[in-house]
MINU-827575 format. One line per 8 residues: number of its first residue (from 1); for each residue x, y, z of C-alpha. Coordinates in Angstrom, 1 decimal. Layout:
BEGIN
NUM> X,Y,Z | ...
This chain:
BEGIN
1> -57.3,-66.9,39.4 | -54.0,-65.5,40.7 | -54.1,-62.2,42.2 | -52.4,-59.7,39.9 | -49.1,-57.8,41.4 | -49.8,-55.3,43.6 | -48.5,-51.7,42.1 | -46.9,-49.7,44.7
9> -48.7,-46.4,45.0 | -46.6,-43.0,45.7 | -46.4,-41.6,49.0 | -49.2,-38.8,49.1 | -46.8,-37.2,52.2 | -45.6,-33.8,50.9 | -41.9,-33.9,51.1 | -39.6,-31.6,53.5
17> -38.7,-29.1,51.0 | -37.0,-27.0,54.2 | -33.1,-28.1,52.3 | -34.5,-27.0,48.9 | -32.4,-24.4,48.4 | -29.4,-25.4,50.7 | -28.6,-28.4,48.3 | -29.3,-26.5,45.4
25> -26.7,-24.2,46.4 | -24.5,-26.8,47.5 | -24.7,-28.3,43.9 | -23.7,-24.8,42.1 | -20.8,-25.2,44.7 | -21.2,-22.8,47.7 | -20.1,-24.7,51.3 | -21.2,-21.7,53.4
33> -25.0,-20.7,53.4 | -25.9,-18.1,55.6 | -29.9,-17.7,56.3 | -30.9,-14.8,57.7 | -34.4,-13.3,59.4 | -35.1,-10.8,61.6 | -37.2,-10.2,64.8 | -39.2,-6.9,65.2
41> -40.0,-4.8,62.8 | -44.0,-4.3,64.3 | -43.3,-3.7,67.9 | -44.1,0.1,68.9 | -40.9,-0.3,71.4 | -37.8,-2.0,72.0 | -34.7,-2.9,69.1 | -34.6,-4.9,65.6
49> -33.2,-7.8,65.9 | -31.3,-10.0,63.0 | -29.7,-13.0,62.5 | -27.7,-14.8,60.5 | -27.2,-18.5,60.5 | -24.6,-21.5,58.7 | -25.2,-24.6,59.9 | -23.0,-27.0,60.7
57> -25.4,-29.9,60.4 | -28.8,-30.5,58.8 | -30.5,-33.1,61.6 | -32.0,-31.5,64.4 | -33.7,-33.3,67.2 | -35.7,-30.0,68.2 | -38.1,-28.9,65.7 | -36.2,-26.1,63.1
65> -39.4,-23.6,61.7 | -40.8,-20.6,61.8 | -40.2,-19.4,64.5 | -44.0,-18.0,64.9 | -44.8,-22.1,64.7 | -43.2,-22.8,67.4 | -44.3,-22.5,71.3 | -41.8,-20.3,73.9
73> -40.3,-23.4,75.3 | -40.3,-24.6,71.5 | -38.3,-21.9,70.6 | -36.0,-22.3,73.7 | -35.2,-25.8,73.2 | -34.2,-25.1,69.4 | -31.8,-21.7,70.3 | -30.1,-24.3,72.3
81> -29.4,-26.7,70.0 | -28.7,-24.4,66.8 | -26.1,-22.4,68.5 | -24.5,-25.7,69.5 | -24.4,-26.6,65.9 | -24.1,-23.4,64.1 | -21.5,-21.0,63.3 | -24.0,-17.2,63.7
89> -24.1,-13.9,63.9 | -26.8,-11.8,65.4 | -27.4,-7.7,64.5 | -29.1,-5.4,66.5 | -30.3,-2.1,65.7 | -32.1,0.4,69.0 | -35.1,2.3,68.9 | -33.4,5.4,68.3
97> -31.7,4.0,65.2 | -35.1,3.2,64.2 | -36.4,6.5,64.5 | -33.2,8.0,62.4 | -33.3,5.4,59.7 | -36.7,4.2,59.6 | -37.8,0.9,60.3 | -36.8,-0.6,56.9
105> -33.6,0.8,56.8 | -32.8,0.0,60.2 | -33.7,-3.6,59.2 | -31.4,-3.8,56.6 | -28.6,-2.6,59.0 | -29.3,-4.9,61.5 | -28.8,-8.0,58.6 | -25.9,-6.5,57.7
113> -24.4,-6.5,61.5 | -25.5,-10.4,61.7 | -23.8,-10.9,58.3 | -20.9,-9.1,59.0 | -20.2,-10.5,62.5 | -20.9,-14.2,61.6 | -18.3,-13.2,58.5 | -16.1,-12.6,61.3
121> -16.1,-15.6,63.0 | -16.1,-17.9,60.0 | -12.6,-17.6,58.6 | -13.2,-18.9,55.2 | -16.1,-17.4,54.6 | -15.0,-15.6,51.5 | -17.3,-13.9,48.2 | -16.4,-17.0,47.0
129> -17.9,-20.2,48.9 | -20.6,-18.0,50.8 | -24.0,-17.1,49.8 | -26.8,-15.6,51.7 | -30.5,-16.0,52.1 | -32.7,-13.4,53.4 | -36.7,-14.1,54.5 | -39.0,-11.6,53.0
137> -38.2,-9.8,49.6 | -35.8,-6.6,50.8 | -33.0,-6.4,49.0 | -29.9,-6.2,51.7 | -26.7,-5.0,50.7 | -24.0,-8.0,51.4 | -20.1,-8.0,50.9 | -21.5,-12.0,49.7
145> -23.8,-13.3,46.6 | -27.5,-13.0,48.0 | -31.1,-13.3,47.3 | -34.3,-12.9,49.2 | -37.1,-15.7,49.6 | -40.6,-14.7,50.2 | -41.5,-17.2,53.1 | -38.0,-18.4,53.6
153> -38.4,-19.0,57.3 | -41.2,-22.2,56.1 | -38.7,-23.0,53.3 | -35.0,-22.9,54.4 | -33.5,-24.5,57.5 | -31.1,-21.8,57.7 | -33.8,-19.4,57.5 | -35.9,-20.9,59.7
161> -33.0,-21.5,62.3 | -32.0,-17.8,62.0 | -35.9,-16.9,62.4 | -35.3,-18.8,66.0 | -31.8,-17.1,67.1 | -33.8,-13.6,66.1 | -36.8,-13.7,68.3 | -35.2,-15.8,71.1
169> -32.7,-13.0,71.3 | -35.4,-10.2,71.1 | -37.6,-11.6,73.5 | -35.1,-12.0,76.1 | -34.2,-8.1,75.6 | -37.5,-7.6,76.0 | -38.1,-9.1,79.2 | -35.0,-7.3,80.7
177> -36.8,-4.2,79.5 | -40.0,-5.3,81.4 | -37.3,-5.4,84.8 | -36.6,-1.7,84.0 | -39.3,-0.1,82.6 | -42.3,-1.8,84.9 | -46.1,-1.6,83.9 | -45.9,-1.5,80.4
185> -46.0,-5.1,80.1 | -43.3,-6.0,77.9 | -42.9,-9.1,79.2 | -45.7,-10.4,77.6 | -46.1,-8.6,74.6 | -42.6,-7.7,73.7 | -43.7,-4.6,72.4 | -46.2,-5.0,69.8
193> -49.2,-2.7,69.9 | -51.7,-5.2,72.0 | -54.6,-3.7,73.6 | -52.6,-3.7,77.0 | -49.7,-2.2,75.3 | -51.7,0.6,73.9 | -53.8,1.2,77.1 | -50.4,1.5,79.0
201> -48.8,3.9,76.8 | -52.3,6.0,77.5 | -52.0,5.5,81.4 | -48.2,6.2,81.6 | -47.3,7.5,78.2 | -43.6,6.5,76.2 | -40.5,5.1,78.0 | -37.1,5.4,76.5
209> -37.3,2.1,74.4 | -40.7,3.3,72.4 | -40.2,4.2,68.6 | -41.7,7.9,68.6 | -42.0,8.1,64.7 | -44.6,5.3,64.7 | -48.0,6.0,65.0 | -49.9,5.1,68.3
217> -47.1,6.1,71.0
């Protein structure tokens, strides 16, 4: 008896969904997509950090995610690459802004910095051919057509690429701060309220770089 055909069997590999919505926006026409993400709204100390992101090219050889996925020298290797091959902006709010505003406020200002200087370096970046794509769901005020994606930084490149140009920035801030404000440790926890952060801030008590509206400094 002759073997029967063989039936091909799908792939059970969950697809790369990471361009979902850059080609869905490319079909409804926009050429420039800006993701953006930001980097620090937790920390007791130190600034907000945005950015915002249009890539020039969709292959990477350095892993593109979350940048909370990614290992330091991950993250490193990535920056490298994405500002290589993207056109970005990147918004940065202080402390003391922070403790004016409020932290979500203060966020939103910092996207609109990153927006508004990668607008200024992309000449045809018009209302037009641009749309925006925020992580998280805050609604941000843009001169551009925008929405907010709840997990974007695990489902848009551009997202995810912004995620990486946000924290790389911030952490590097942060270990300058570490140079200048010794013994609080910011080096290694860039701020955030870790057991060695909050036992320093007992020990020595707030530097110029900690948030004084938020609770624990």
């Amino acid at each position: 008896m002759e073997n029967a055909p063989r039936r091909s069997i799908p792939s059970r590999k969950r697809p790369d969904n990471k361009l979902f919505y850059e080609r869905k926006l490319a079909k409804r026409g926009f050429t420039i997509i800006i993701g953006v993400d930001e980097a620090g709204r937790g920390p007791l100390a130190g600034p907000v950090v945005s950015a915002a992101v249009h890539l020039k090219k969709l292959k990477f050889d350095n892993p593109i995610d979350d940048s909370k996925k990614l290992s330091p020298q991950g993250r490193e290797r990535a920056f490298r690459e994405i500002i290589q091959n993207a056109v970005f902006g990147i918004g940065i709010v202080s402390e003391k802004i922070i403790d004016r505003l409020n932290i979500l406020e203060a966020t939103r200002l910092s996207m609109q910095k990153a927006v508004d200087e990668l607008a200024g370096r992309k000449a045809d970046a018009d209302r037009k051919n641009a749309y925006v794509i925020v992580d998280g769901n805050m609604f941000v005020q843009f001169s551009f057509l925008s929405e907010a994606i709840v997990k974007g930084d695990a489902k848009s490149l551009s997202i995810a690429a912004a995620s990486i140009l946000a924290k790389v920035t911030r952490d590097n801030l942060m270990l300058g701060y570490d140079k200048r404000y010794p013994g609080y440790g910011f080096a290694q926890h860039k701020g955030y309220p870790t057991k060695a952060h909050m036992g320093a801030l007992r020990r020595l008590g707030p530097c110029p770089i900690h948030r004084r509206t938020f609770s624990g400094v």
